[in-house]
N, C-alpha and C positions, 0 to 999 in steps of 0.2 A: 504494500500500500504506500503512496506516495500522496501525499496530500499538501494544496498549496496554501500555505499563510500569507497575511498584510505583509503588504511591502516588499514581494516579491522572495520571500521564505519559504523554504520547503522542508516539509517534512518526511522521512524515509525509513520504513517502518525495516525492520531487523530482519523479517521474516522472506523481504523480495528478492525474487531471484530475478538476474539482468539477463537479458538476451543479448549474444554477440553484440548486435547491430546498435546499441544502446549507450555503449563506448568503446574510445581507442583499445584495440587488445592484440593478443601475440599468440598466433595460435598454437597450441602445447604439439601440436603434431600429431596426434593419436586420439582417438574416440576413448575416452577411461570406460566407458562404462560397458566395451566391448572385447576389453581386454581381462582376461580373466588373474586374479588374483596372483602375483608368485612369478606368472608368464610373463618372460622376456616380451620389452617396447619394441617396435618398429621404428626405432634408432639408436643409434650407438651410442654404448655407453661408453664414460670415460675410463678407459681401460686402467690408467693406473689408478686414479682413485676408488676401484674395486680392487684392485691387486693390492693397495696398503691398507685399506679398511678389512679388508678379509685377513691382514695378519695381526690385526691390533691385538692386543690385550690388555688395553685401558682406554675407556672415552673418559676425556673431562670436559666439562660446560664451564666453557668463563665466561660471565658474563660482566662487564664493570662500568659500563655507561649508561646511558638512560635508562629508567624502567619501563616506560610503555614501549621502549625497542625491544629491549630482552622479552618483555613479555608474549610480544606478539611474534619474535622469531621461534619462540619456544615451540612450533611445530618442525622448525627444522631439525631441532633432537630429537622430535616423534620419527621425523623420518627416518633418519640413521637408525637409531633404537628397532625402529619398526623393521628396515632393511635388515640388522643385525639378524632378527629373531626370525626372516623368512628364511636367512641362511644358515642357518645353527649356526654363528661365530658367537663363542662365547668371550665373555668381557666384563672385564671390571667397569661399572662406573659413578662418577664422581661428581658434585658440581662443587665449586668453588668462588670465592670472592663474595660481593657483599648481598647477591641473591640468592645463596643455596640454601637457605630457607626457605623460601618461595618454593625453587626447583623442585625442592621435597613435596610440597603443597601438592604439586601437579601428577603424582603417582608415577611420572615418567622414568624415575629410578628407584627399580622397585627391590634387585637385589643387592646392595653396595657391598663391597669386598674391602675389608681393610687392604692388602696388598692386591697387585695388580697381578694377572699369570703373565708365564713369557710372552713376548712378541712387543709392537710396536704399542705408540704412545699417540692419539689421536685428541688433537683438540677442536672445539666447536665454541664459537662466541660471537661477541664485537671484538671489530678490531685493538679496542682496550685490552681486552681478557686476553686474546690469543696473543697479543705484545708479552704480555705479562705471565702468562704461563704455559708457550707455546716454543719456547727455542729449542727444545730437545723432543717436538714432537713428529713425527714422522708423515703427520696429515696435521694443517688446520684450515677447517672451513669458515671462512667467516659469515658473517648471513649480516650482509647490511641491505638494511631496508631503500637502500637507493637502488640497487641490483636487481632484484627481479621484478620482470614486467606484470602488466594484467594478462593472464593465460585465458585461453579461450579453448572449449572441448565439448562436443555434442552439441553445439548452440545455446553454450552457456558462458557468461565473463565469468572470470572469482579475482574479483578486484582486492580482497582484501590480504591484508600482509601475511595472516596464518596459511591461508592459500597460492601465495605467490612463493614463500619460503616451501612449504611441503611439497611444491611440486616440481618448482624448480629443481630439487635434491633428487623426486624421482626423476624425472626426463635424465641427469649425469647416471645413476648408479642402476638405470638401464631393466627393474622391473619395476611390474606394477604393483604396487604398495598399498597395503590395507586400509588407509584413513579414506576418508571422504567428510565432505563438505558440513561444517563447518575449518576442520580441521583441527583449530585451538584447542589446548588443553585446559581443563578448569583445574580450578583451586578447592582442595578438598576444607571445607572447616573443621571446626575442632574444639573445644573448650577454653576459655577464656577469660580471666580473673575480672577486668573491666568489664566482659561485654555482661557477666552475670550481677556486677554490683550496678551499671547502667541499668540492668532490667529489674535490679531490687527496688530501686527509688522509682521506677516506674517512666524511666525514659524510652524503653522499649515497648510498652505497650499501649493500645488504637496506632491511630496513621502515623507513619514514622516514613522521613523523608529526611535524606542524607543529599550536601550538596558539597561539590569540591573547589574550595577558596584556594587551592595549590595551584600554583603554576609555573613553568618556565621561561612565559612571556610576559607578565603581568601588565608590558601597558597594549599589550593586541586583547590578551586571552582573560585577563580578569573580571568576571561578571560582576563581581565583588556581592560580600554579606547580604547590603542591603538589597540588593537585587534578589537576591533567594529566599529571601525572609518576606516581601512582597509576594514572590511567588506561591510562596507555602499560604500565603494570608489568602490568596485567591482558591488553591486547594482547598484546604480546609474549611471556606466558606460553602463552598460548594455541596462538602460532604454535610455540612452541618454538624462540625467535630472538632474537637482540641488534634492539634498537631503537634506533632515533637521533630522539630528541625534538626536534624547535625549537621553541625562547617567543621566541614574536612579541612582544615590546613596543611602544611606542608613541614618539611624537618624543621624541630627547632635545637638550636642548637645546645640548648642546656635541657633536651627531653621533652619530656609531654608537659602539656598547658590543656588546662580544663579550666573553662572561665564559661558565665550563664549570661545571658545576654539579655538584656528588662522586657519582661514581658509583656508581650502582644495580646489583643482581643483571642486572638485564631489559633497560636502559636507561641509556643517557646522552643527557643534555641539557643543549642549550648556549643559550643566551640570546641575542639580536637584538633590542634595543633601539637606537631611533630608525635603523632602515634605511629608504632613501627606498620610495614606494609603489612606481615606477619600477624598481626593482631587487629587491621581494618580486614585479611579475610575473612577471619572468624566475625566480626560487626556488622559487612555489607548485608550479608544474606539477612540478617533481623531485619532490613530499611522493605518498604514494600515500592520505594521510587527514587532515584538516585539521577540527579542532574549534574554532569560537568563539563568544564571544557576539554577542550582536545589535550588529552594531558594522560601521565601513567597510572596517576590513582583510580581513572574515571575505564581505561579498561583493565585496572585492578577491581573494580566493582563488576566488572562484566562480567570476568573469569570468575568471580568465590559465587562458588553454589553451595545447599547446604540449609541449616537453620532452621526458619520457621516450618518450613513445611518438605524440606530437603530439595528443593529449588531456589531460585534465586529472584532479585528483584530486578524491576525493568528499570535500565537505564539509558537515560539520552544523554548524548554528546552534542558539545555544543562547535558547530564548524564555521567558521568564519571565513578564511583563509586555504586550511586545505582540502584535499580531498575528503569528504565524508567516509566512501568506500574504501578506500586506502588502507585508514588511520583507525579504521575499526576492528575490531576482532573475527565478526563474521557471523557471530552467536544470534539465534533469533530474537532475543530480549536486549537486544544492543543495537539501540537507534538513532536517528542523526535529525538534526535541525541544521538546515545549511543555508546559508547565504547563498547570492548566483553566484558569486564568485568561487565559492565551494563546490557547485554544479560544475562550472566549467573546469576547476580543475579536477574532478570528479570524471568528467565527459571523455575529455581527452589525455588522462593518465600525464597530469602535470605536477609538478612541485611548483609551489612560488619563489621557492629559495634556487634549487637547481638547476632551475628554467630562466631565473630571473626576472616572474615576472612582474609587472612593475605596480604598486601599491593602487588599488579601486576605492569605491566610496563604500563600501559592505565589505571592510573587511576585520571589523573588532565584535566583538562580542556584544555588545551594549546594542546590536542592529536587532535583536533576538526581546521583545518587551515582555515583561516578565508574566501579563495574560498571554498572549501568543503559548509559551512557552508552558504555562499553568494548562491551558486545552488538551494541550497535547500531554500532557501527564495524566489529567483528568481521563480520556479517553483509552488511556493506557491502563490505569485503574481499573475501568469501568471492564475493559477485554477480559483482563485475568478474574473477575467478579464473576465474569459470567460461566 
């Protein structure tokens, strides 16, 4: 579902599948869904990166820059992982650096080995990670999100980064690989010392709606507080119900900040700055609606499933700038409010930064007014209600 808002806004429901024809794409060369499981592609693979990968006997995951990159390359280790296990190679593996917590989240290493067996030493990151823990490795693949295109297969695009990373890796190592679309791996939950003392005082329970005040661009991408707190005031009136807001902040640097913010008619909200990523998975799934901008907390919200009902909450992304489909995980409950400009880099598989292109009148977050954006949650609600 694609629906158009004031002011030339669109919104892009989680659950739409694109037809080639729909945007720029790259086509994968082969039909997946005619190609059977384990069975060699209809193109070559790279011959030596199956010759080192079949002698490994240690993967490590570095990952050490951005989180919404790590998180959304994280199908490119499904791949490999996945490849591993069609070929019996067995392997130690490992994640390391400041997200192998997370990494564990995702169920994606499921046996770890204190030592490694013989053979080589394969790593898998961003270019950070593989600088950092890759000079004596005999493979490292790095999966940057500027590298693979939007693939096209059966008269379908898979624009988004979980898809562009899995499959790329299948197309080199030459079969066809078990995942299929969405691709991303979720974040398992878990128990939580905050999120049960949050739901003692009764922050977790009626409408709960988590929004993320973190960012890496704060003067493009900041919706800011009071804009979310408007928003929730518009929910909330709606439902005819007390809301319970959370502001996601970002690291701080002397730790967590929990501060309450004066209370609203509709709404009270209390603020969560510098919470580790680790302990917002266990929180997001309690939120029944989660609004942010294009940023890593907000497809950290997407990925944690889990909690209230062992599913998770709908979250929307707020696009301003770049691509919608891109910059999303891929997951059905992960949706996009875009600007045109986000359309057109959306349309034609563009960066603003890589392409250079050159700054529009729709491209901050603040183009996005907090009913606009209150509808579309409201209706989002109203789906899983029903």
């Amino acid at each position: 579902m694609t629906a158009v808002a004031p002011a030339g806004i669109r919104f892009h429901h989680g659950s739409l599948v694109l037809p080639v024809g729909a945007v720029h794409t790259t086509p994968l060369g082969y039909d997946r869904d005619s190609v059977p499981i384990g069975a060699p592609l209809p193109l070559a693979a790279s011959a030596e990166l199956v010759h080192r990968l079949s002698g490994c006997g240690e993967i490590v995951v570095a990952f050490e820059g951005k989180l919404g990159d790590t998180l959304l390359a994280l199908s490119g280790v499904r791949a490999v992982l996945d490849w591993l296990r069609l070929r019996s190679v067995r392997v130690a593996v490992r994640a390391v650096g400041p997200y192998a917590g997370l990494i564990a989240c995702t169920g994606l290493i499921t046996q770890p080995q204190a030592t490694a067996p013989s053979g080589w030493r394969a790593v898998i990151g961003d270019r950070t990670g593989i600088e950092a823990h890759g000079s004596e490795a005999a493979v490292s693949l790095v999966l940057d999100p500027a590298a693979p295109p939007c693939w096209s297969s059966g008269g379908r695009a898979h624009p988004n980064l979980p898809a562009r990373h899995y499959l790329a890796l299948e197309r080199r190592l030459g079969i066809r690989l078990p995942g299929t679309a969405p691709f991303a791996p979720t974040l398992a939950t878990g128990p939580n010392k905050l999120v049960e003392e949050l739901r003692s005082v009764g922050w977790l329970g009626g409408l709960t709606i988590a929004a993320i005040t973190a960012t890496s661009w704060p003067e493009r991408k900041d919706y800011t507080a009071q804009r979310y707190i408007t928003l929730a005031e518009h929910i909330a009136e709606a439902h005819q119900a007390q809301a319970r807001l959370l502001l996601i902040g970002g690291n701080a640097a002397d730790g967590l900040h929990i501060t309450t913010e004066a209370p609203r008619r509709h709404v009270q909200a209390l603020r969560l700055d510098g919470m580790p990523a680790d302990g917002l998975v266990d929180l997001f799934p309690q939120c029944h609606l989660i609004v942010g901008n294009d940023t890593g907390l907000t497809h950290l919200a997407a990925m944690a499933r889990g909690g209230r009902d062992g599913g998770g909450p709908q979250v929307i992304g707020l696009y301003a700038r770049h691509s919608h489909s891109k910059w999303r995980t891929g997951l059905p409950h992960h949706h996009a409010v875009a600007t045109n400009l986000s359309d057109r880099m959306h349309q034609g598989d563009l960066c603003p930064v890589r392409d250079a292109i050159a700054s529009d009148t729709d491209v901050h977050v603040d183009a996005f007014p907090p009913a606009t954006l209150a509808q579309v949650g409201l209706e989002l609600l109203n789906e899983v209600g029903r």
